[in-house]
N, C-alpha and C positions, 0 to 999 in steps of 0.2 A: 504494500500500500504506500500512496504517499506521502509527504510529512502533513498535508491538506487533512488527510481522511484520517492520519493517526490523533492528531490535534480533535480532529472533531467524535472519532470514537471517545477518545478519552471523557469527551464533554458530554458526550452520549452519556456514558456508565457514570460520570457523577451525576447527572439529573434523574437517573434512575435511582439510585443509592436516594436523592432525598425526596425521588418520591414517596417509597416505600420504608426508607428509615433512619429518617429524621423527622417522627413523634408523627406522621400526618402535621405538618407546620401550615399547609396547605388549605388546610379543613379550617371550617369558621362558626363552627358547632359548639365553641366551650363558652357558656354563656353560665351567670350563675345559676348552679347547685341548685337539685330541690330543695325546699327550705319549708316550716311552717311556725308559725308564730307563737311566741314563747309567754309561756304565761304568765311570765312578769318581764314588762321592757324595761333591758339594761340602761345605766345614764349613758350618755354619748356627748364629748366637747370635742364639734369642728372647729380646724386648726384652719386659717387663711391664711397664709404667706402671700404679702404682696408689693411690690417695689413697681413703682409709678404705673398703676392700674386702670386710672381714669379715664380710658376710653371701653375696656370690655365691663366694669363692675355693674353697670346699669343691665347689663342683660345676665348677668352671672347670681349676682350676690342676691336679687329678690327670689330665685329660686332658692337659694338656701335658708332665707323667711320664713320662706312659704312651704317648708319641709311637713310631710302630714304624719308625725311622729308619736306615736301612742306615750312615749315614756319623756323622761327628760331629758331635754339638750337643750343647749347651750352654745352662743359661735365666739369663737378668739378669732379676731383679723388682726394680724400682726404686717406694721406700716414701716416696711423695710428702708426707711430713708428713702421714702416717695420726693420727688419734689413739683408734683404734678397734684396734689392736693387729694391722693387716694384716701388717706384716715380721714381727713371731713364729710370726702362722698359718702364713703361708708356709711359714719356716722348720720349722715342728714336720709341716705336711702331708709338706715333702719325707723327714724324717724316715720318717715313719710310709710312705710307698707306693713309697718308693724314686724309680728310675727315672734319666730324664735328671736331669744333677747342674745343682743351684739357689745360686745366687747373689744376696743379697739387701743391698740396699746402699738409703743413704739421704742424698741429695742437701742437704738444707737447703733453706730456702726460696727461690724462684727471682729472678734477680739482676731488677732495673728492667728491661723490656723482654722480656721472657719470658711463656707462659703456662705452668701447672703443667704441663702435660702434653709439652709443648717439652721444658723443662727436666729432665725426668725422662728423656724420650729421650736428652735429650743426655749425659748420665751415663752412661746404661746401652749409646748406643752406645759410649761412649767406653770403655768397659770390656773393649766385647765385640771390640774390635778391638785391643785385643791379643794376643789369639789368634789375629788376621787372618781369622776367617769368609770366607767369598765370598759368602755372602746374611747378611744380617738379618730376620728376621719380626718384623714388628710387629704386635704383638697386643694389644688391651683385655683388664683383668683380667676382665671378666664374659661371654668368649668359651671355651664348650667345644668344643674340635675332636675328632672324631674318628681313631681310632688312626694312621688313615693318610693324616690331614690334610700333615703337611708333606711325604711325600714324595711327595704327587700334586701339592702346588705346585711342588717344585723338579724333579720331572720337569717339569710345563708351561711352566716358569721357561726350562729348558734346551731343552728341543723344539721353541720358539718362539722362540728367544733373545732374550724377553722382559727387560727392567731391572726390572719393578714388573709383580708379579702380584698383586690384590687381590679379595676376594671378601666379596661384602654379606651378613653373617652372616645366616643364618632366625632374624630373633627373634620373640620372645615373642607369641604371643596366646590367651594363654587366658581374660582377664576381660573383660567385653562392651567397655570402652573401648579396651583394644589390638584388640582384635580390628577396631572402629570405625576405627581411628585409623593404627595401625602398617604394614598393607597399605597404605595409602594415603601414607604415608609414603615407601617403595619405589617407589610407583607414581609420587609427586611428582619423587622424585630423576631418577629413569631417563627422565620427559619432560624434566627441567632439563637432566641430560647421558646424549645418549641412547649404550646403551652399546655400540653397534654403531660409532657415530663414534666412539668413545674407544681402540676395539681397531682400527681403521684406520692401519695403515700410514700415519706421516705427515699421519697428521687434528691436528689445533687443538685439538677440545674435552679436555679433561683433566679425571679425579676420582678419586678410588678410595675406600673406605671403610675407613674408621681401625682399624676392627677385628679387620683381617687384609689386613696388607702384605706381602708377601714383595718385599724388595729385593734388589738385585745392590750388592753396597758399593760396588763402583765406581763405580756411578751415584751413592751417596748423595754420594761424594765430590767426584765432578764436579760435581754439583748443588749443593754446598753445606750439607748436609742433615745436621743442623735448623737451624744460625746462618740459612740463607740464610729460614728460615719462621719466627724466633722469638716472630714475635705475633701467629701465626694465631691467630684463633681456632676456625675451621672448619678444621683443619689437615689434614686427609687432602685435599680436594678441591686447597689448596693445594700438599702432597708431589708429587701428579702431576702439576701444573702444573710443576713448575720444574725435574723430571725427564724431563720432555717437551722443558721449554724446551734445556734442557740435552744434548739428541739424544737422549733414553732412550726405549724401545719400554714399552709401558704397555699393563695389558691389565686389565679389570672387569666380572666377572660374579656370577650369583647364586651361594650356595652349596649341596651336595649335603649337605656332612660340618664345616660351622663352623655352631653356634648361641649365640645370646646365654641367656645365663640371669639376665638381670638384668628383674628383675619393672617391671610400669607396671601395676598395680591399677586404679588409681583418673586420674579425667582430671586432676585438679591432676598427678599426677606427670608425664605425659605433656604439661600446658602449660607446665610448669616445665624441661624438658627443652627442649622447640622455641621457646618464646619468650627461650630464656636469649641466645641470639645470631641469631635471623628479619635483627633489625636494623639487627645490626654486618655481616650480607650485603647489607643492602643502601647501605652505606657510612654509615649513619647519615644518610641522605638522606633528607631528607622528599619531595624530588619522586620519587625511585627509589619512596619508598612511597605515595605519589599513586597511579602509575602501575599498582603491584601491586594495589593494592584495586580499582583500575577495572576492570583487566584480569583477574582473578579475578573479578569480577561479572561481567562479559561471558561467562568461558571456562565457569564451573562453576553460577553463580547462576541467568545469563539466561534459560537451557535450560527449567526446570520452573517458571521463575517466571511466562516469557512461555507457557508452553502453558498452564497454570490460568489468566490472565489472558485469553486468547481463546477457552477454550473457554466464560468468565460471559460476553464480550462477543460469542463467536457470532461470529470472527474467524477465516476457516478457514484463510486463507496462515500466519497467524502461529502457531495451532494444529500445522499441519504441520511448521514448520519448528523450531518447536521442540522439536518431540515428534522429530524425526527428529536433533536434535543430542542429547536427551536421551539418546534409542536409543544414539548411537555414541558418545558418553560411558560408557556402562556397558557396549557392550561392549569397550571399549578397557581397561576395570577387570578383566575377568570371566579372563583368562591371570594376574594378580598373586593373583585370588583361590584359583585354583584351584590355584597354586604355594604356599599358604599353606593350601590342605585347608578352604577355609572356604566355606561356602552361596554359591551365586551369587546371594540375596534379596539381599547387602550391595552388588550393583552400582548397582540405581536409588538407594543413598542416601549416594552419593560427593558428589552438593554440599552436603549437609549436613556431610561432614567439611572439604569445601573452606571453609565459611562457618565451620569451627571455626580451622582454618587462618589464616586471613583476622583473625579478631578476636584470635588467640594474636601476631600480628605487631604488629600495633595496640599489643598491651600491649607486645610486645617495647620498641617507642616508646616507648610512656610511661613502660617503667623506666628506658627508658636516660635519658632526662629528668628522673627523676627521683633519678639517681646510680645506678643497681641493675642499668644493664644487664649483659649476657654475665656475668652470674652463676652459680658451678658449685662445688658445694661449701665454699663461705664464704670464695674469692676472687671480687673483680669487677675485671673487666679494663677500661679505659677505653680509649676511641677512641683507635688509632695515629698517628703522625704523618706517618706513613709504612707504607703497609698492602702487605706481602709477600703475603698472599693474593689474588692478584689474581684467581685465580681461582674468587671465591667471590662475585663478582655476580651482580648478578640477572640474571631473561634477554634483557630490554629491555637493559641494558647490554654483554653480551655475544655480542650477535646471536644468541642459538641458537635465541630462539623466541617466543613468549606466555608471558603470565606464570606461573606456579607457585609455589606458597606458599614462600618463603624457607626455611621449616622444613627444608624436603627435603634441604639440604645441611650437615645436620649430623647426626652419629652417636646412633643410638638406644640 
């Protein structure tokens, strides 16, 4: 054979490998757990981290008002050195819609060793347990839940006697680039840690997504949680690691009734998002990202590059085999699209977002070289010296698989 058709078998046989094993990553089936309601509702204080919020809180935070909760809660919005006047809105929304009672507190800036979003936690749990809660929800300010968002988590919380119930908000795609970009986004994370192994009984892989945690305090406190992750900077994927580590049951799926409302228009905001930390996942390694661009060219590149290339050279094995990884590449796409309501035409042009991927890493690199990396909101975090997220490498380093754009394990 030629080196056309050996390239493309090999690309063959890895997309067969994660068709059938790596967890069904594919499937979009893990929604939460049955569940039924518990004859005494536990207290619950939602946690708000938020740093200059004031354009999505008007669509976010009246849903968390407006939460239809049998037991008691309570909301901590914790005002990350906004300078956009997010703790007033807050404050004047709870006003105006009523509801669950808002608590709105402002931390200072985060000690040496912190990232913003850590340290805002850490305030606002620290608040919220004085009350003693038995769960904490952790929530992004740009997540509107629906009315009966928290008590269908801490039914599933209880039913399964789950420690961390987390669910990957449905966000945004309404402008041609989320729509490009953001499905695939999902689709990256869920082959990175697929989430059938994460809800296993005793399985290894750990993640959850930052924008809707529902914890059991006791776990946070066995765990450590947040001193024990204070310089994640991918800090959800690290939460469930250490509450895993820690004996905690963990459980990650899509969501029915949580959505993001924080816009991505345009692709700068979208590469400004995924390259802000691609790099700090992958330990700031240059061979970790060696390894990723190869392996992204092989998984997502090869596919359409080697079939146009044999079908000018009149190369039929190579032809075949890459037309046939191309095939099972979109349809391994075509369940995330259809969960997101969008055309199944977006499936043949996933390696084109994979190559978007791929070059948004690259700069990750070059900012971080250039002083600017893990950049987010007009802090930049530098390299740890000691990095608690350990479970935010790539996937050559963490056995779970082939490569996948680093992006994927960071919050949209």
């Amino acid at each position: 054979m030629s080196a056309i058709a050996w390239i493309a078998v090999c690309s063959l046989a890895v997309w067969m490998w994660l068709l059938l094993g790596q967890g069904l990553f594919w499937r979009t089936d893990q929604r939460l757990p049955p569940r039924t309601a518990p004859a005494v509702w536990p207290s619950v204080a939602v946690i708000v981290p938020a740093r200059d919020e004031a354009a999505v809180l008007p669509l976010s935070l009246p849903s968390l008002l407006a939460q239809e909760y049998p037991g008691e809660a309570e909301i901590f919005l914790v005002d990350d050195g906004s300078s956009d006047g997010t703790g007033e809105l807050a404050a004047g929304l709870a006003a105006r819609h009523g509801g669950l009672p808002l608590t709105v507190v402002s931390p200072g800036e985060p000690e040496p060793g912190w990232t913003g979003k850590l340290w805002a936690l850490r305030h606002g749990i620290a608040l919220a347990r004085a009350g003693d809660p038995e769960y904490l929800l952790l929530t992004d300010a740009d997540i509107a839940h629906a009315p009966d968002s928290l008590r269908e988590l801490v039914s599933a919380a209880g039913s399964a006697r789950l420690d961390l119930v987390s669910q990957m908000a449905r966000l945004r795609v309404e402008s041609f680039w989320e729509r490009q970009v953001v499905p695939a986004f999902v689709y990256f994370f869920a082959q990175l840690y697929p989430f059938r192994w994460i809800n296993r009984p005793g399985g290894r892989t750990a993640a959850a997504a930052g924008g809707c945690v529902l914890l059991r305090t006791e776990a946070a406190e066995r765990a450590g949680v947040p001193e024990s992750i204070r310089q994640a900077v991918i800090d959800d994927v690290s939460l469930a690691g250490v509450v895993r580590r820690s004996g905690g049951r963990i459980w990650l799926g899509l969501a029915d009734r949580v959505d993001s409302v924080r816009p991505y228009p345009g692709l700068g905001d979208l590469w400004r998002m995924v390259s802000r930390s691609a790099y700090a996942q992958l330990r700031h390694s240059l061979l970790l990202l060696t390894g990723t661009v190869l392996g992204l060219a092989l998984v997502y590149l090869a596919p359409p590059l080697t079939l146009v290339a044999a079908l000018l050279l009149g190369d039929a094995p190579a032809a075949w085999a890459g037309g046939l990884a191309w095939l099972v590449m979109a349809g391994t796409y075509l369940p995330m699209l259809r969960y997101y309501r969008l055309s199944p035409l977006l499936a043949p042009a996933l390696p084109f977002t994979a190559l978007l991927y791929l070059v948004m890493t690259v700069d990750s690199a070059v900012q971080h070289y250039r002083g600017r990396g893990a950049a987010w909101k007009g802090r930049t975090y530098a390299k740890p010296e000691a990095r608690p997220d350990r479970g935010a490498a790539s996937p050559a380093a963490t056995g779970t698989g082939p490569e996948v754009p680093p992006g994927a394990a960071q919050d949209l």
